[in-house]
N, C-alpha and C positions, 0 to 999 in steps of 0.2 A: 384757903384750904377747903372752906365749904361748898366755894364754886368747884371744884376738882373733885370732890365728893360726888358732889350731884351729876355734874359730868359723866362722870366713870358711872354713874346708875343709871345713867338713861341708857348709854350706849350698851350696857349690859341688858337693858330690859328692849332695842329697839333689839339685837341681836337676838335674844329669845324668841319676838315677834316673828324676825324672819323667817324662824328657825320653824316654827310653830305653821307658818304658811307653808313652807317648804313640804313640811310631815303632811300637810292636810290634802296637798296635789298630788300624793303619791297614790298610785291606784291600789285597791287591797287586790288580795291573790284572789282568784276564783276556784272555788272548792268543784266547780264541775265542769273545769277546763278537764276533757282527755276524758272523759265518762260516756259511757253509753249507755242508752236506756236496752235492758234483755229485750230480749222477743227468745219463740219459741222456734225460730228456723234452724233449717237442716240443710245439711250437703248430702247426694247418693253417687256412689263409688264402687269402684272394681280393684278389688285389690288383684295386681297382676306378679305372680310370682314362677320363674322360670330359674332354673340351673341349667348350667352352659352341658351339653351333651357330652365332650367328648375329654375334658378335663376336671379338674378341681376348683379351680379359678374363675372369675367371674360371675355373669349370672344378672338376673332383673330382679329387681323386687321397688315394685311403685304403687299406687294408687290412682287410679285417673278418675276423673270427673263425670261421671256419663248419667242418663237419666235414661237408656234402654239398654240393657245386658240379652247374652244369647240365653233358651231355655237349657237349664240343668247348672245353671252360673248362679254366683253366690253375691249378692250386693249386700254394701255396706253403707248404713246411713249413721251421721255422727251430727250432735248440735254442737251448734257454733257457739256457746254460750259455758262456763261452768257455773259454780253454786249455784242450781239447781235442781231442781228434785225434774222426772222428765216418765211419759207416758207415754209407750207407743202402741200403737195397732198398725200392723198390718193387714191390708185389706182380708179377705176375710175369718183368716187364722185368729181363734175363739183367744190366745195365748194374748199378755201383754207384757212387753219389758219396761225394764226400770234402769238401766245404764244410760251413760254415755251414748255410746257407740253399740250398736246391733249389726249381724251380720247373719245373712238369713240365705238360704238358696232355696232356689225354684225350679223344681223337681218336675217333670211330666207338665209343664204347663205354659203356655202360652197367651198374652194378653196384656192388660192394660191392670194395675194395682196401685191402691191408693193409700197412700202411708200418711197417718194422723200422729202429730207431735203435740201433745198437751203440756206446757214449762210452768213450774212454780218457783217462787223465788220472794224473799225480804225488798221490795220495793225500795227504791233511794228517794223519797219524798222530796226531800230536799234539792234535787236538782229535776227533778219529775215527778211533779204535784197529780199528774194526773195516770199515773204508775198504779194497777191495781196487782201487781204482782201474779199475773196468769196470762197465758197467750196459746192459743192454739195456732198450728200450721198444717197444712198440706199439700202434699205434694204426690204427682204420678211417675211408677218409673211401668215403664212399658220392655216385655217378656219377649222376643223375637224367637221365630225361628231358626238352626244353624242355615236353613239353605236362604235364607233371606237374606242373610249381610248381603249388604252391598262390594263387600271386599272379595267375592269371587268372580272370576272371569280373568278376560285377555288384556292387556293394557299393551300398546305401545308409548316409545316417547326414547327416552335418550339421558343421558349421566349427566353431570355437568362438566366434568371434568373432557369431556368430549363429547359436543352437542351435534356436531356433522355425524355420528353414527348412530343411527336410529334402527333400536330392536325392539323384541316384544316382551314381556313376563306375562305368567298365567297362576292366578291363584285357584286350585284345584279344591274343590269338596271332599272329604273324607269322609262319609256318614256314619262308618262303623270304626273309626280311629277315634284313641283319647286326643287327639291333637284338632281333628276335626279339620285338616286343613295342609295344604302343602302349597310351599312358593316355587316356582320355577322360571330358570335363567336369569336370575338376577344376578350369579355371576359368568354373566357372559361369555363363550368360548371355551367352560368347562366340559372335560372329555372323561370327566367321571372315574378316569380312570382311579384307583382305590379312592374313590371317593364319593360324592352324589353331587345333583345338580339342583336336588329340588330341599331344601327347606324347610324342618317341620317348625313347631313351635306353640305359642298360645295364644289363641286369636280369642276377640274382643270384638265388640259393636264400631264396623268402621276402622279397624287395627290388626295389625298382626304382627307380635313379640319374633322373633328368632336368633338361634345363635348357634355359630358355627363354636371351633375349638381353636384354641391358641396356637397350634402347630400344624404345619399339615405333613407329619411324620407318613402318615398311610400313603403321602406319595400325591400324583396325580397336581392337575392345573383346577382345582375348585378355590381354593384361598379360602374357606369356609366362613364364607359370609356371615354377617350376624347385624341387624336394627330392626327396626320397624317401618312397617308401611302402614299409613294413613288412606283410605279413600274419602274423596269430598263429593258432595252433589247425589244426583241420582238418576237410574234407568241408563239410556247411553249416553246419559250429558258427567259422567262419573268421571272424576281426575284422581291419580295416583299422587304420590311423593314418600318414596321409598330413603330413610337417612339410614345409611351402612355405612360397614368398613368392611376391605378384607387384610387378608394377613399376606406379604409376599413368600415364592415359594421355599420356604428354608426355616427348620425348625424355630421359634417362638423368635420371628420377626416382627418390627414394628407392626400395627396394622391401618392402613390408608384406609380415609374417608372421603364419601362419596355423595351423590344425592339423584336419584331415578326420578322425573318427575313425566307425566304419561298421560294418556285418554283411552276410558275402552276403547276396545274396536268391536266397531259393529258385525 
């Protein structure tokens, strides 16, 4: 009985042992798995807001990324960062915010502006020993003029949806328009009749918002286009890629998509 005693207490205590090895190979959790040390950087941004012309429905509202806006454009800078306390200057507006997110426009002026982000914040020592909880950043967003975009002028090039037929669009200047800007013949073959052929909308650095109406009750072969065009590159080496849709002709038809892609012409 005593040999079975003793038995049953080793095997219990080698059991423990293993059990004991086993707990001691497990890794412990790391408290600063997923953690990021702050910093004080920023994004600059164009908030682009459009309502559809000719109905209730639809419409744009986005924000893009840009780091030069046209003169009399309103940029918005936001840190990437919360819980913290946040300083800005802009270049050289005597004024300093304290939010988040600032949104400022630039009136009458033209140039290059340097936007200073000072971040405060409770340091996580513990996974960033050498965190003194401050960071300054800077950044330039640069002021263009509207007759600068590179998004005016002639482009030819062709759809995709049929590459053998190569035409032209022209995006036109408007210096005394709030729109500042008109597309033309992007939808090909329009004979305007109650309708137009050129496209107004909200243009941006390198971009241009538009949008036609969901119907084309007024009549006419326009389909009243509506996307955006991008220009890339610069001087005559400039490329298009126009992504639209139009609407077929018969009140609130689906609307087909498309894609213009082009080169100025010299």
């Amino acid at each position: 009985m005593k040999k079975e005693s003793l038995f049953l207490f080793l095997l219990i205590l080698l059991g423990s042992f293993v059990f004991l090895l086993q707990s001691c190979d497990e890794p412990k959790l790391n408290p600063c798995i997923g953690k990021e040390q702050l910093n004080a950087d920023f994004t600059i941004g164009q908030r682009i807001q459009l309502s559809n012309f000719h109905s209730f429905s639809g419409g744009i509202d986005t924000l893009i990324r840009t780091d030069t806006i046209l003169i009399d454009q309103t940029a918005q800078f936001e840190a990437k960062h919360d819980n913290m306390t946040y300083e800005w200057k802009i270049g050289e507006d005597e004024r300093t915010w304290n939010t988040k997110n600032v949104s400022l426009a630039f009136r009458n002026f033209s140039g290059s502006v340097t936007i200073r982000l000072i971040s405060r914040w409770t340091p996580n020592l513990q996974c960033f020993p050498k965190d003194d909880g401050v960071d300054t950043v800077y950044h330039t967003l640069t002021v263009i003029e509207n007759k600068d975009n590179p998004v005016f002028g002639e482009f030819e090039g062709y759809t995709l949806s049929n590459k053998s037929d190569v035409f032209r669009i022209k995006m036109i200047f408007l210096p005394r328009s709030p729109w500042s800007g008109l597309l033309m013949d992007i939808n090909k073959g329009c004979d305007a009749t109650g309708g137009d052929d050129g496209q107004y909308g909200q243009i941006a650095y390198r971009r241009f918002f538009f949008l036609g109406g969901d119907d084309t009750s007024f009549g006419g072969n326009c389909l009243s286009p509506q996307g955006i065009l991008v220009v890339s590159g610069n001087g005559e080496s400039r490329r298009v890629m126009v992504n639209f849709s139009t609407i077929a002709n018969a009140p609130n038809s689906k609307r087909v998509k498309d894609v213009f892609v082009g080169s100025k012409v010299n």
